[in-house]
C-alpha positions in Angstrom: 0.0 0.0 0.0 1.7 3.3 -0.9 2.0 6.0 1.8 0.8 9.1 1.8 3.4 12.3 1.9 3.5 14.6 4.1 2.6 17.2 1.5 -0.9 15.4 1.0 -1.7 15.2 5.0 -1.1 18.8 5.2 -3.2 19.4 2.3 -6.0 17.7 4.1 -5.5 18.8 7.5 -5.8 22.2 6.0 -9.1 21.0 4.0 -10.6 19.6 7.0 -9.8 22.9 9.2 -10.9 25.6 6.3 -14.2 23.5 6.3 -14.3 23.4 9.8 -14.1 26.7 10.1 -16.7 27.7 7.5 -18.9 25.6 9.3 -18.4 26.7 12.7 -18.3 30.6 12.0 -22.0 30.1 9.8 -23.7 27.7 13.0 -21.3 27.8 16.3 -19.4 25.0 17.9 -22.4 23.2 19.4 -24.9 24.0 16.5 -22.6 21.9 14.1 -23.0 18.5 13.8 -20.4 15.4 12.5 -22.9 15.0 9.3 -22.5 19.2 8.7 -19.1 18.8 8.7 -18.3 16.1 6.4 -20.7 17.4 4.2 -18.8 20.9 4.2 -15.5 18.9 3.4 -16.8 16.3 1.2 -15.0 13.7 3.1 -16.6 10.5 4.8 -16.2 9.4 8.7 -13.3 7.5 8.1 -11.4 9.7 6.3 -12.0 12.1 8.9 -10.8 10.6 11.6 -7.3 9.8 10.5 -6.7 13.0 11.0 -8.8 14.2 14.4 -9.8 12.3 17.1 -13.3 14.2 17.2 -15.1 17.2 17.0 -13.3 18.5 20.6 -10.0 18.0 18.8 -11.0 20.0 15.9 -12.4 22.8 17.9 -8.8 23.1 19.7 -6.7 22.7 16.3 -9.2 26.0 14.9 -8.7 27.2 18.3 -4.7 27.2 18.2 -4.1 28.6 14.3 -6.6 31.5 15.2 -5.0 32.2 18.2 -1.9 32.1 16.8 -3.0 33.8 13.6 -4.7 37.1 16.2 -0.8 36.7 17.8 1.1 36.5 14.8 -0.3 39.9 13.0 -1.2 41.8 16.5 2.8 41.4 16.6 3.4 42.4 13.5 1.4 45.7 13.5 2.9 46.8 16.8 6.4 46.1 15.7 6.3 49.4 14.1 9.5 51.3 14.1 9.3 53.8 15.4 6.3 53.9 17.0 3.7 56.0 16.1 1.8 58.1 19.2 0.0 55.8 21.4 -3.5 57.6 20.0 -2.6 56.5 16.1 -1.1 53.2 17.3 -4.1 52.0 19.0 -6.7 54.3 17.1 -5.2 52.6 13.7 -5.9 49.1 14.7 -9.1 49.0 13.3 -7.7 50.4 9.8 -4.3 48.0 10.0 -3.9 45.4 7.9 -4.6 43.4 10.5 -6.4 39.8 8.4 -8.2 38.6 11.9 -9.5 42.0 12.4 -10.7 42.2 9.4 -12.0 38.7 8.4 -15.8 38.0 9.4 -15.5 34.3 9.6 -12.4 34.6 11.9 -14.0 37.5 13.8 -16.6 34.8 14.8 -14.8 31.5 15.2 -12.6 33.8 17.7 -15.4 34.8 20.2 -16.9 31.5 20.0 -13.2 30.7 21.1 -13.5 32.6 24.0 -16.9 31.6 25.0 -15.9 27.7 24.6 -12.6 28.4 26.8 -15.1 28.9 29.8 -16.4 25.1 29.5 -13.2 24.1 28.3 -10.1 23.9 30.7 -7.7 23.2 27.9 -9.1 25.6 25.7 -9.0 28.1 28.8 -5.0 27.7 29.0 -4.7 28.1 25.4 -6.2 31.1 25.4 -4.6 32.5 28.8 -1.7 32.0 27.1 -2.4 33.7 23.6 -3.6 36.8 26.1 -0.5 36.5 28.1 1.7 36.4 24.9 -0.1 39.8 23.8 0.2 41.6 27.4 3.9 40.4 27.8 4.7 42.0 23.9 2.1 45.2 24.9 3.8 45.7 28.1 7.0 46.2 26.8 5.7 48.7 24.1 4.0 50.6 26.9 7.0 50.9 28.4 8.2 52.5 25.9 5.8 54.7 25.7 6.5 55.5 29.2 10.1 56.0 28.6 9.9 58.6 25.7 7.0 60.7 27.6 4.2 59.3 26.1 2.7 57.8 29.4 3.4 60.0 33.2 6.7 58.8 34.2 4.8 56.4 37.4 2.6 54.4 34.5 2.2 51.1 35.5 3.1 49.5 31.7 1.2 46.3 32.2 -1.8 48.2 33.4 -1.7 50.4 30.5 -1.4 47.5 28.5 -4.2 45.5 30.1 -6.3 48.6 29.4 -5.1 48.6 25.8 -5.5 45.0 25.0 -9.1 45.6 26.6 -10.0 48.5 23.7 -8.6 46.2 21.1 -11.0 43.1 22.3 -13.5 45.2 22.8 -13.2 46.9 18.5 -13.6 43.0 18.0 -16.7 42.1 20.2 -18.0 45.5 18.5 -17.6 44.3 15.0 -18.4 41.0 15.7 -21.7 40.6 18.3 -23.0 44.6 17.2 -22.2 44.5 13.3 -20.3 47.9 14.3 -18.2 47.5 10.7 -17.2 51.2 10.5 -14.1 51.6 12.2 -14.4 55.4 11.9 -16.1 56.3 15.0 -13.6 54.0 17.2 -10.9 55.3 15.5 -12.0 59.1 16.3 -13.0 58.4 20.1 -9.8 56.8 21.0 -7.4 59.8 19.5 -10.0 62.1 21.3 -9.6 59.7 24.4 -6.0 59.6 24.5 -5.0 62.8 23.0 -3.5 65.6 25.4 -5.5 68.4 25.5 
């Protein structure tokens, strides 16, 4: 019996997840069934699971790449050199190229992340650890911020960036739960917020 490369598992593993996804952005985690899935992918059972163990396993696999995915491009954005004022940086969010900000069906799989992490201890960690990942690499830009005069010299930078991670979740759950698509009012309120006067 020939094997099958390691290209092709990818290629399906990656099949099985986009589907997945589809799925689970259009009904929720719980809504979706085995059968809607399949059908989504075009695969049988069997096929299926050779590559997850179940439906739990497939949430956690979407789960980690979206995670990841939020991480990855948060990081990129705020790797900006030099930094732009504190109001643009976080005001511009919404206007970044910034794909999970951006992309409806990841908008949704990711709250429904966060909603399953509170039945799901595993899924919990995974997700602590995406938001401690973002509050270590915000920390270090608000101290920054601090440093160059941008925050009072006694800022607490993990507050400040608890607070700023906070207005970033928040754009998301906007966008997401109140169909708030136009970024333009966020944007505006959070330079008038954070501008000196």
């Amino acid at each position: 019996m020939p094997r099958v490369s390691q290209e092709h598992t990818d290629a399906r593993r990656r099949q099985i997840l986009a589907g997945a996804r589809r799925c689970f952005a259009a009904n929720g985690f719980h809504a979706t069934s085995m059968q809607d899935l399949l059908g989504e992918m075009g695969l049988s059972a069997g096929a299926f699971y050779r590559y997850f163990a179940g439906k739990d396993e497939l949430i956690n696999a979407i789960a980690e790449e979206s995670l990841d995915r939020v991480t990855d491009d948060l990081a990129e954005y705020f790797a900006q050199e030099p930094p732009p004022a504190l109001p643009d940086l976080l005001a511009g969010v919404p206007a970044a190229r910034i794909a999970p900000l951006l992309d409806q069906e990841t908008r949704d799989v990711l709250l429904q992340i966060w909603s399953e992490s509170m039945r799901s201890p595993e899924l919990r960690e995974r997700v602590q650890d995406g938001f401690a990942t973002l509050l270590a690499m915000l920390t270090v830009m608000m101290r920054r911020y601090r440093d160059r005069g941008d925050l009072p010299a006694d800022a607490d930078p993990e507050a400040c960036a608890r607070a700023a991670l906070g207005l970033i979740q928040g754009y998301v759950l906007q966008r997401t739960v109140f169909g708030l698509d136009d970024p333009e009012p966020f944007t505006t309120g959070l330079r008038t917020l954070l501008s000196p006067r």
